[in-house]
C-alpha positions as CSV (number, residue, x, y, z in Angstrom):
1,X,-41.5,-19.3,-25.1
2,X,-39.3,-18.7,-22.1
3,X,-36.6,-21.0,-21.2
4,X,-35.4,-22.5,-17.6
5,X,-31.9,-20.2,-18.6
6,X,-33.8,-16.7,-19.4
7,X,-35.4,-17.3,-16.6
8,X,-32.5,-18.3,-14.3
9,X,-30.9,-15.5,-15.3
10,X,-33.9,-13.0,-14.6
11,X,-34.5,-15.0,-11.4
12,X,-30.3,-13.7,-10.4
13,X,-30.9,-10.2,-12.2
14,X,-34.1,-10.0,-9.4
15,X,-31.7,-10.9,-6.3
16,X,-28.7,-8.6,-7.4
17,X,-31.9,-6.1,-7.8
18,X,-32.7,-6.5,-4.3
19,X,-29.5,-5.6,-3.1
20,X,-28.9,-3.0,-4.6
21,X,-32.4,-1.7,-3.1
22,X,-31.0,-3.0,0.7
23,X,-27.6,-1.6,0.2
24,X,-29.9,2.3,-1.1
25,X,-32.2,1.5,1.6
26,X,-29.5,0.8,4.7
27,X,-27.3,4.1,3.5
28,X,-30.9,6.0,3.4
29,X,-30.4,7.1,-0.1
30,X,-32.8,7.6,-2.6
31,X,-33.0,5.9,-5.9
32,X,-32.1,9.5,-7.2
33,X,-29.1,10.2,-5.6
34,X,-27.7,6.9,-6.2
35,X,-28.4,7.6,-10.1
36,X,-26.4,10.9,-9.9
37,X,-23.6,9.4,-8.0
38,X,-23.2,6.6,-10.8
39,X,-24.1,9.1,-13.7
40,X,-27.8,7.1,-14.6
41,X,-31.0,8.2,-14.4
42,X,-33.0,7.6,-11.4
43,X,-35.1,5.4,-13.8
44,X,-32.5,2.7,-14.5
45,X,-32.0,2.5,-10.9
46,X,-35.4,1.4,-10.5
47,X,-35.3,-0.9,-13.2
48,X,-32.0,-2.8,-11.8
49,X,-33.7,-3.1,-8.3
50,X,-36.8,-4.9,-9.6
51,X,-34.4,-7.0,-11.7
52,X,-36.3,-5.7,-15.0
53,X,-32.6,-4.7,-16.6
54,X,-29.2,-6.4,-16.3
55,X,-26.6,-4.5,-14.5
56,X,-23.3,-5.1,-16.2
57,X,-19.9,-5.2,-14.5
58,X,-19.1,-2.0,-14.6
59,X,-22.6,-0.3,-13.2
60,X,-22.2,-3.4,-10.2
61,X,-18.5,-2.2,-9.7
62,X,-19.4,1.6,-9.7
63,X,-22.9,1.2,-7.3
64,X,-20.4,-1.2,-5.4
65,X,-18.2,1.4,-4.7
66,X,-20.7,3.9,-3.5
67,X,-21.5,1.7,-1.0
68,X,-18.3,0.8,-0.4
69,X,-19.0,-3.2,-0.4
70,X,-17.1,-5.7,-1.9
71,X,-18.7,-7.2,-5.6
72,X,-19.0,-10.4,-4.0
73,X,-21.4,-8.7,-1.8
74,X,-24.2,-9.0,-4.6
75,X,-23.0,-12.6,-5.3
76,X,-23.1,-13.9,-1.8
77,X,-24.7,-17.5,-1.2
78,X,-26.6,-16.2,-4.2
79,X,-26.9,-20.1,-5.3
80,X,-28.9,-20.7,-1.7
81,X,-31.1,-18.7,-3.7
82,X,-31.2,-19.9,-6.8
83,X,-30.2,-23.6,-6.7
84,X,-26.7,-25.1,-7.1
85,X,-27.3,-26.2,-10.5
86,X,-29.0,-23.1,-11.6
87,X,-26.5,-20.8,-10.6
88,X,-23.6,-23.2,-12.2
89,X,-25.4,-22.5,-15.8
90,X,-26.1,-19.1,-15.3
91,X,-21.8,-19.1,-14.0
92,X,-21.4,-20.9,-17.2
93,X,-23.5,-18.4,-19.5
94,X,-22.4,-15.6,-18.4
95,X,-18.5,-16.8,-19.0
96,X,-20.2,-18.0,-22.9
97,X,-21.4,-14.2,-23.2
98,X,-18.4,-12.7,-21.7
99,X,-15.7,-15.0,-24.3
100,X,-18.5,-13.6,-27.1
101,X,-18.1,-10.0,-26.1
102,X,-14.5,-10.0,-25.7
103,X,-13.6,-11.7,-29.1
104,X,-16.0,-9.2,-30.7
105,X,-13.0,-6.6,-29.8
106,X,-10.7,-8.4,-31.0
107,X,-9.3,-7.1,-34.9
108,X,-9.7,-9.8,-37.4
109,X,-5.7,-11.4,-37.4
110,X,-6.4,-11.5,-32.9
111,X,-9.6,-13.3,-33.8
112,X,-7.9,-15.7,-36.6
113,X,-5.2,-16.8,-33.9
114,X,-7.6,-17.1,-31.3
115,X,-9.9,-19.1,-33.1
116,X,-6.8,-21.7,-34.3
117,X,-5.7,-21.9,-30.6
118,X,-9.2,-23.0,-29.4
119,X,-9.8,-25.3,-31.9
120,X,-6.4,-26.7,-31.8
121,X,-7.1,-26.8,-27.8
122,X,-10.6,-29.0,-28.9
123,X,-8.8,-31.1,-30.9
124,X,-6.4,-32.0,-28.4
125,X,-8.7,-32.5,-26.0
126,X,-10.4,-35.3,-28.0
127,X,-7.9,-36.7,-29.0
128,X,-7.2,-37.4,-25.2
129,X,-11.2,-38.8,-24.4
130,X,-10.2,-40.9,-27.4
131,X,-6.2,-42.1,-25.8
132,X,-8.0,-43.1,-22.4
């Protein structure tokens, strides 16, 4: 069963697809030399422009700076697109998934202090919705 967020999310992996494939298509380069310039096969490159795979940050930032266009660039108006409210929660998951990964680095006395600090930071903050 697919959920309105899965498919959210595919529905904003499609549009940054389709930019990429403008941006390619505007320089008038092909799929392959974009994939040699960003050091991917020609295959993921195809997969990202019909918003089958994610790109992450990094691929965005790199195919970004081929093109020499901002990152906004592929987040432009993109709720227009998608609807307000869908592009808050995919804004909001993709922060969830982004805390996840980065605490995952973390060694085990970073993720200790940082798990006190945010549950001393929830605590506080009920303790206020309770004070008003």
């Amino acid at each position: 069963m697919t959920t309105s967020r899965n498919k959210d999310t595919n529905d904003m992996d499609g549009i940054i697809g389709r930019r990429i494939r403008l941006c390619r298509q505007s320089h008038k380069m092909s799929q392959t030399k974009l994939a040699n310039q960003v050091g991917i096969a020609w295959q993921q490159i195809q997969k990202y422009e019909g918003g089958k795979n994610r790109v992450s940050a990094t691929m965005l930032w790199k195919i970004a700076d081929v093109f020499d266009v901002s990152l906004s660039y592929f987040f432009e108006n993109i709720s227009d697109e998608l609807g307000v409210e869908d592009a808050q929660i995919i804004s909001m998951k993709w922060r969830e998934d982004r805390l996840v990964e980065l605490y995952s680095q973390l060694d085990e006395e970073q993720k200790k202090s940082v798990f006190n600090y945010v549950k001393s930071v929830c605590a506080d903050e009920k303790v206020y919705e309770v004070a008003e």
